[in-house]
C-alpha angles and dihedrals in degrees: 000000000000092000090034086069094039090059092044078068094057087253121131113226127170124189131243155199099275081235093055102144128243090241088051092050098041089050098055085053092247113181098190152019132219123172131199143224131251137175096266138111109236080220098055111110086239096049116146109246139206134224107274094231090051101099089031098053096081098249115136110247138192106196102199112208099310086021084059089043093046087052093046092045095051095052098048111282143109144251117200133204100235128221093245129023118239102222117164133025125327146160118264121193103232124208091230085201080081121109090204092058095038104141101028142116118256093237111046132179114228142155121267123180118153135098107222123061147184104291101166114021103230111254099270104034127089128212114253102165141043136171097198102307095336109109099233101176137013142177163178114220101191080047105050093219123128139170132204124189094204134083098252082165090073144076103238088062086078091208109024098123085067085062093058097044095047081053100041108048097011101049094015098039085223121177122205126227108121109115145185094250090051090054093044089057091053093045088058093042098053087044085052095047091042098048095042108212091288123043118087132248117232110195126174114217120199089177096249124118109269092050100043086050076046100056081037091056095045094041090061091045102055107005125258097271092064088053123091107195111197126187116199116201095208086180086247092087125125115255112298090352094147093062102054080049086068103041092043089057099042086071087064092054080249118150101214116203116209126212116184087213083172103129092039090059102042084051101040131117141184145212112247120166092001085290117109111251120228114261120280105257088047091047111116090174117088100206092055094041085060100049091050083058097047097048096044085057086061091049092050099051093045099047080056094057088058100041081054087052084241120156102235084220097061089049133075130204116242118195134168097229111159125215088256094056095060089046091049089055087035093234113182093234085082100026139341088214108051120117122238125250106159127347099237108231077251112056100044119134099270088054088054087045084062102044093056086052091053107247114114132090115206105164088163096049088107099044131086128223097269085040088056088051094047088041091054089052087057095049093050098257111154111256088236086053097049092044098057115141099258113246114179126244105252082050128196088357083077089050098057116088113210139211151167102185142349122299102214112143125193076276105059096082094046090045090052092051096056087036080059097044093049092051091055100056131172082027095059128098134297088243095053094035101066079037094063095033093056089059101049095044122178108335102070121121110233098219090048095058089048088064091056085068083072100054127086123219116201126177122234117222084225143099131231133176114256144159117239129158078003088301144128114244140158116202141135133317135223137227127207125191147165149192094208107105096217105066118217109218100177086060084042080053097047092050096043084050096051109030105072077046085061108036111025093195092075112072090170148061121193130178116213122212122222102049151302114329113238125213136348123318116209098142136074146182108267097244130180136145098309139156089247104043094049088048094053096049097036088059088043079054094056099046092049096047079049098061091045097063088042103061085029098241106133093105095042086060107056084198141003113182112188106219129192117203125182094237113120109200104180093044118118089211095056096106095022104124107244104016154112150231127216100200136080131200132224124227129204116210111189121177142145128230140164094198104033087230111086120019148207123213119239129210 
């Protein structure tokens, strides 16, 4: 995200090893430094390290949350593991002296997720920041090196581009010029110096955005009767998905070639840590349910260029992977240091395996989501094509949380009893409410606080994928839920705020409809990729997309993604020890997001 803003602000940025040396970045005429964050500690025995010349070489730097730790480290001070994680968005108090907060408010909201933090502020720097007595920014003005602990790559740091640009053309002395159409004429060039005037382009169209301005971009680099458009039905597609693939690239003067790949997909497996996968409509674990995906894709597209009597070698692989993709599966060819949080269906190991042969096109592997829709404009593309509601390639098999039994762990008691407590503020006790109060601080609005008394928290005995301390991780959710009938969002808000502070097993906050939830819930419906699963939420996706294009509000929601999860509220059997439901439930996820990294929720 962090280059992705940098080049908003017609700045090119690349990204590098963390260890890059000062000779290497001198000599590529580098004018700044920002570094990231990660889930690390800078004291664990593995910490990623930077060059030691780095913060006396006289380049400007912007350490971000363990950039800023690493900083403060180096020049004598220390970093402390704190006695609660920030995790979500907060107000910090800003030295407005600053330059790098020159323009902004002295009280600022910003995203803070991490678990270590600034004890000792390193001899020379001065604090600038704070978020109660947690040090949130530092620097060293003579030095130009600052560090901030919060996220201001994100949206929820409301003005974090003003950050950037106060470090990047105040401190750097940056100029902007680098723009969206440049980068479009090198992208056809390096596609025409890659394919020759001869060999074929394979792309594999799934009828979203990224891989429709991928078969555009190919297509006016090497003409459209050098493409092969394949679309592959996987089975997992939307209703009537595949048609709206066909009519979207005949504007393009594509022949698109169509393979119902259903039952190979249902059926296929994959190889992880040298030991077969189930097969895929058997499959419970996300991550393996992604790289079957992934790698069936391959198949699949491999197993075309033969039935169309094609050399492979004289045909390349087009796909439509985006910068974040390749983050989010921490592939090196973005950093060698990033964590995991969920391998992308095209950036699995067989894909890698290609491109070090060679043998993949990825003209969109440096652009962001927003990037890939300007990018389609220029290209021609029609606005209501480009602003498509994004739907992934392995389609409605990723939104369908599976399970084959409960996940409740010797935690899952003790965490819905806090959940509880919290929920119950100011009632709670003594113990949690200092605890909770201590998180919302002063700010908090007393009659708000008086409505959360009102609302319900119950744990689910299920997993989903979430990013927490700039890490990957996959805990409990919880479920909020009421019996007045006027719901108050801003105390939904507040819970949903405090209580992953408070209990760092839970990554996500949902609100159920129909009324308060009585009663523990430790069962579910056994749920995997069945006939019967995939109808009901491709239907619930219907009727939501629907809705969307009634009341015109696509382009309002960056992104809805219709879920179905194997939790059955209203079931007698749901704490009966042994058994079983029979029922799921469908969530609605609306945000919006102008990097498709970070989001905000939408009423």
């Amino acid at each position: 995200v962090i280059d992705r803003k940098v080049r908003e602000l017609s700045v090119r940025s690349e990204l590098l090893p963390l260890e890059t040396s000062v000779a290497d970045l001198r000599a590529a005429g580098y004018k700044a430094i920002i570094i990231s964050g990660g889930p690390g500690s800078v004291y664990a025995k593995d910490a990623p390290k930077i060059c030691e010349e780095l913060m006396d070489s006289g380049i400007p730097v912007l350490g971000i949350c363990y950039g800023m730790q690493l900083m403060n480290v180096h020049f004598g001070g220390t970093v402390e593991r704190k006695t609660q994680r920030e995790d979500g968005q907060h107000p910090i108090q800003c030295e407005l002296t600053s330059d790098l907060f020159k323009g902004l408010e002295a009280q600022e909201q910003v995203l803070l997720t991490h678990g270590d933090s600034v004890g000792k502020v390193a001899p020379g720097f001065r604090t600038i920041a704070t978020s109660g007595e947690i040090v949130a920014a530092i620097e060293n003005k003579d030095k130009k090196l600052y560090g901030v602990q919060f996220h201001p790559e994100v949206d929820l740091s409301v003005n974090g581009m003003q950050i950037f640009k106060n470090f990047l053309f105040e401190v750097v002395g940056c100029s902007g010029g680098y723009t969206v159409s440049n980068r479009k004429d090198a992208c056809v060039e390096e596609i025409q110096a890659l394919t020759g005037k001869e060999k074929k382009i394979l792309v594999l169209v799934s009828g979203g955005v990224d891989s429709t301005v991928c078969a555009a971009l190919v297509s006016r680099a090497v003409g459209p009767e050098r493409v092969i458009a394949l679309h592959v039905d996987n089975g997992f597609m939307r209703h009537e998905e595949s048609k709206l693939v066909e009519q979207s690239l005949a504007s393009l003067g594509l022949n698109l070639q169509v393979v119902d790949a259903s039952e190979t997909f249902y059926n296929a497996t994959t190889t992880i840590n040298n030991a077969e996968t189930d097969k895929l409509k058997s499959t419970t674990n996300p991550e393996a349910k992604r790289k079957i995906i992934g790698d069936t894709f391959m198949h699949v597209g491999e197993a075309a260029i033969r039935s169309f009597k094609l050399d492979p070698e004289d045909v390349y692989l087009a796909q439509g992977t985006l910068r974040p993709d390749l983050i989010e599966s921490a592939s090196s060819m973005v950093s060698n240091k990033a964590e995991a949080i969920k391998t992308h269906h095209n950036d699995t190991e067989l894909v890698r395996e290609l491109r070090r042969r060679g043998r993949v096109i990825e003209p969109l592997r440096d652009y962001h989501k927003d990037e890939v829709r300007e990018l389609g404009k220029e290209l021609g593309l029609s606005s209501k094509l480009v602003h498509r509601q994004p739907f992934p390639g392995p389609g409605i098999a990723i939104r369908v949380i599976c399970a084959d039994k409960p996940y409740v762990c010797e935690d899952f008691q003790e965490t819905q009893t806090l959940v509880s407590e919290i929920a119950k503020y100011p009632l709670c006790s003594a113990e949690t409410k200092v605890r909770v109060k201590q998180t919302l601080g002063a700010m908090t609005d007393e009659a708000l606080v008086g409505q959360v008394g009102q609302i319900s928290a119950t744990l689910l005995p299920i997993r989903t994928v979430g990013v927490q301390g700039d890490g990957r991780t996959y805990s409990y959710v919880c479920a909020l839920s009421t019996d007045n009938p006027v719901v108050s969002w801003a105390a939904m808000f507040l819970l949903a705020k405090v209580i992953p502070r408070l209990c760092h097993r839970v990554n996500r906050i949902v609100y159920t409809f129909g009324g308060l939830v009585k009663g523990s819930i430790t069962n579910i419906t056994p749920t995997c990729l069945t006939p019967d699963v995939l109808t009901q939420l491709r239907a619930a996706d219907k009727i939501v997309n629907e809705l969307l294009m009634e009341h015109n509000l696509v382009r309002t929601l960056s992104q809805v993604p219709v879920i179905s999860f194997p939790v059955d509220f209203d079931s007698e059997t749901k704490n009966t020890a042994g058994a079983t439901t029979t029922g799921r439930s469908i969530a609605i996820r609306t945000f919006i997001t102008s990097d498709f990294m970070t989001v905000s929720v939408v009423l």
